[in-house]
C-alpha positions in Angstrom: -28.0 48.4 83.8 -31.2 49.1 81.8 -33.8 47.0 80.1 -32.5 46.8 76.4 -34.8 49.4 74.3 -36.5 48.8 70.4 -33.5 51.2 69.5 -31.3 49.3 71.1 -32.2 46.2 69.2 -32.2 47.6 65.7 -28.6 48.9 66.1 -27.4 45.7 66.9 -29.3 43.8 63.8 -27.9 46.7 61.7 -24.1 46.1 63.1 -25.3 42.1 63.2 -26.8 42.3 59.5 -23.2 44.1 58.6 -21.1 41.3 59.6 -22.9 38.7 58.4 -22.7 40.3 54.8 -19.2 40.9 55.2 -18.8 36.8 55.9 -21.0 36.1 52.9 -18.7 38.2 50.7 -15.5 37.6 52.0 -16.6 33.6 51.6 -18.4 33.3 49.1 -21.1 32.1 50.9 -24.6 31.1 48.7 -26.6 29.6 51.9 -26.8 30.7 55.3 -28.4 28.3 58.2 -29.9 29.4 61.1 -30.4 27.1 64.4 -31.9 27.8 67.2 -32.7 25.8 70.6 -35.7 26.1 73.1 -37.0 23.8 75.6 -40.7 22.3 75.4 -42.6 21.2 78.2 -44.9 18.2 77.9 -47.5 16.2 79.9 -48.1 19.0 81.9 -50.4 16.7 84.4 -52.6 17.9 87.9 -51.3 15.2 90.8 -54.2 16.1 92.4 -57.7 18.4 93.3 -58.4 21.1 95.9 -61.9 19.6 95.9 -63.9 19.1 99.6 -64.2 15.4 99.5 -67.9 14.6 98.4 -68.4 17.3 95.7 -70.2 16.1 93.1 -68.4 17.8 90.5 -64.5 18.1 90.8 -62.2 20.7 89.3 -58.8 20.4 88.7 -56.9 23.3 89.9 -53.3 21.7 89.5 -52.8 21.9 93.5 -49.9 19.7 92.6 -48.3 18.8 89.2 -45.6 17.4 87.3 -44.1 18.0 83.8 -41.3 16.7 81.6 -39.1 18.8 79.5 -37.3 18.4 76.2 -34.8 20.5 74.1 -35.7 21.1 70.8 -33.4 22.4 67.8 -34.8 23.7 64.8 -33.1 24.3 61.7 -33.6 26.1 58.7 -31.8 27.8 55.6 -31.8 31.1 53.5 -34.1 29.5 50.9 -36.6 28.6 53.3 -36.0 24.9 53.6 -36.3 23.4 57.2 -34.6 20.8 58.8 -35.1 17.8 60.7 -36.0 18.4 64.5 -33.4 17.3 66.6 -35.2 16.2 70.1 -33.1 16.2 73.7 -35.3 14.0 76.2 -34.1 12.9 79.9 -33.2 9.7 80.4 -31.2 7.4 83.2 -27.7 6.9 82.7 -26.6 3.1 83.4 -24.1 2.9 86.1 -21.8 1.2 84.1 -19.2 2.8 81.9 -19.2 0.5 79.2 -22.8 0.1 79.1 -23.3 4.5 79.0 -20.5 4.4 76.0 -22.3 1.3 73.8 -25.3 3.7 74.5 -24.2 7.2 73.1 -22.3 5.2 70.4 -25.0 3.3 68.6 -28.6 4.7 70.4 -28.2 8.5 71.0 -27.9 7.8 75.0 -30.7 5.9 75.4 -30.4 1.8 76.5 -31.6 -1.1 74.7 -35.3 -1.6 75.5 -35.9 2.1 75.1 -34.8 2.4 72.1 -36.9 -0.2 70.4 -39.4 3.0 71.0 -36.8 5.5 70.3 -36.0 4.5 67.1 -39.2 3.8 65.5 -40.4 7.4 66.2 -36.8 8.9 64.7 -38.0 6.9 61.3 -41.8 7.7 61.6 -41.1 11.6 61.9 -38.0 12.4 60.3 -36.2 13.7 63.5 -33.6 13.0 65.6 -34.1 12.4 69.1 -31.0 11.9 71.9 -31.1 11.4 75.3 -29.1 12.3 78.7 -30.0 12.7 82.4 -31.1 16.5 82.2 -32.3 16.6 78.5 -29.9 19.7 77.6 -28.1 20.0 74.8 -24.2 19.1 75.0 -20.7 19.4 72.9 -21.1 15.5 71.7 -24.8 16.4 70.3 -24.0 20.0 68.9 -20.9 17.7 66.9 -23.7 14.8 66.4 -26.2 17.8 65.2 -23.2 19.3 62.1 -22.3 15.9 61.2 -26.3 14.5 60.5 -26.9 18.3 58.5 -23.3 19.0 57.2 -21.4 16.1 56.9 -22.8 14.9 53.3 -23.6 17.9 51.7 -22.5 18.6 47.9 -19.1 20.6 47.3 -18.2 20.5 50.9 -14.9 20.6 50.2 -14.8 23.7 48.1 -17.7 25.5 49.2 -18.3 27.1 53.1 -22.0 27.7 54.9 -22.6 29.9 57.7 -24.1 28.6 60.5 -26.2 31.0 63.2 -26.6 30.0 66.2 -27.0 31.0 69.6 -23.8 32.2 72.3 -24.5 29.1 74.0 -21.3 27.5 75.8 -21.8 24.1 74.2 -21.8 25.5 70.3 -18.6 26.9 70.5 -16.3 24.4 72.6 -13.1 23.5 70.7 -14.2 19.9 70.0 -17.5 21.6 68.1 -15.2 24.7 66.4 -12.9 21.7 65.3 -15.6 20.0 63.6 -16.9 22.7 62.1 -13.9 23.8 60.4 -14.0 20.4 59.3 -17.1 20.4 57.3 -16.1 24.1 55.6 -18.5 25.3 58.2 -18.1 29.0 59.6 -20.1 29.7 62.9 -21.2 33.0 64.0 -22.6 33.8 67.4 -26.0 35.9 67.4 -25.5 38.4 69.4 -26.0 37.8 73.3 -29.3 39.6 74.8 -30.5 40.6 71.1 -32.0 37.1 69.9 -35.7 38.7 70.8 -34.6 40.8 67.2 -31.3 39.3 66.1 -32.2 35.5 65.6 -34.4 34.6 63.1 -35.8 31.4 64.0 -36.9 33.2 67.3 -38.6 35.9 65.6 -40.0 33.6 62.9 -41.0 30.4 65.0 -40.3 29.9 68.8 -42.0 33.4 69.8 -44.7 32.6 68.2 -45.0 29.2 69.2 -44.7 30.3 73.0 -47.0 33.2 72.8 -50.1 30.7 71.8 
């Protein structure tokens, strides 16, 4: 199976672009979202040098190194507005089951003392931040995620959004679908293999980003 070609990619934005026009018609749809997910490495830190010992001047050359990772959702909509961030950072899970569900129930996953830290930055930066032992995204935070953007928003009732997001297993689970009809919400998948072209908040933002 080949490399996906240019040409390739502009006849599936064409047949992508199509669709989503047919939705907004069909639904009367005045704003379209689009989401998108990457993960961000951080403290990117040398352990150690490949220096002789007694060099006067050491080098790092990261002979050794560790780094933490976090998920990151951006979020914006057809008018241009963006979204809060919505951060996924690792973090232990207590051994205890009652103590885990007190956790993801009233800190985002993270325990007590930690989120006396936590929850300071949410306020200071206008993000959300949740945590688990992997920092991936899951079904409870892609739920968490359309409640916090969709839950409050004026004529929900009579009035569907389309959501774009990625063909990622945990945005389309039947707990997440469920919700989403809930809050007049339609999803549509961007098209697997195509989101270098197909996903705008690839094109627009995260390429970018990661090619600096």
């Amino acid at each position: 199976m080949g490399q996906d070609t240019q040409g390739d990619g502009e006849a599936v934005l064409s047949e992508f672009a199509s669709r989503i026009a047919g939705l907004v018609r069909d639904n009367d749809i005045d704003v379209i979202y689009n989401a998108d997910q990457t993960g961000v490495n951080y403290e990117y830190l040398p352990t150690r040098t490949l220096n002789p010992r007694g060099d006067m001047s050491v080098w790092i050359k990261c002979g050794g190194k560790t780094k933490d990772r976090v998920t990151t959702m951006v979020m914006a909509d057809s008018t241009g507005k963006k979204y809060p961030l919505f951060l996924v950072m690792k973090t232990p899970a207590s051994k205890i089951e009652s103590v885990v569900h007190d956790n993801l129930t009233h800190r985002h996953g993270f325990g007590k003392q930690l989120w006396k830290e936590v929850g300071p930055i949410q306020q200071r930066f206008g993000c959300q931040v949740y945590g688990n032992p992997t920092a991936w995204w899951n079904t409870r935070i892609s739920v968490e995620f359309l409640r916090y953007h969709f839950a409050d928003r004026p004529y929900r009732a009579t009035k569907k959004v389309l959501l774009l997001w990625d063909d990622f297993s945990a945005h389309f689970t039947e707990e997440v679908v469920a919700c989403a009809e809930e809050l007049n919400v339609l999803l549509e998948k961007i098209p697997p293999r195509f989101t270098w072209v197909c996903q705008p908040a690839d094109v627009a933002w995260i390429r970018p980003m990661k090619c600096r």
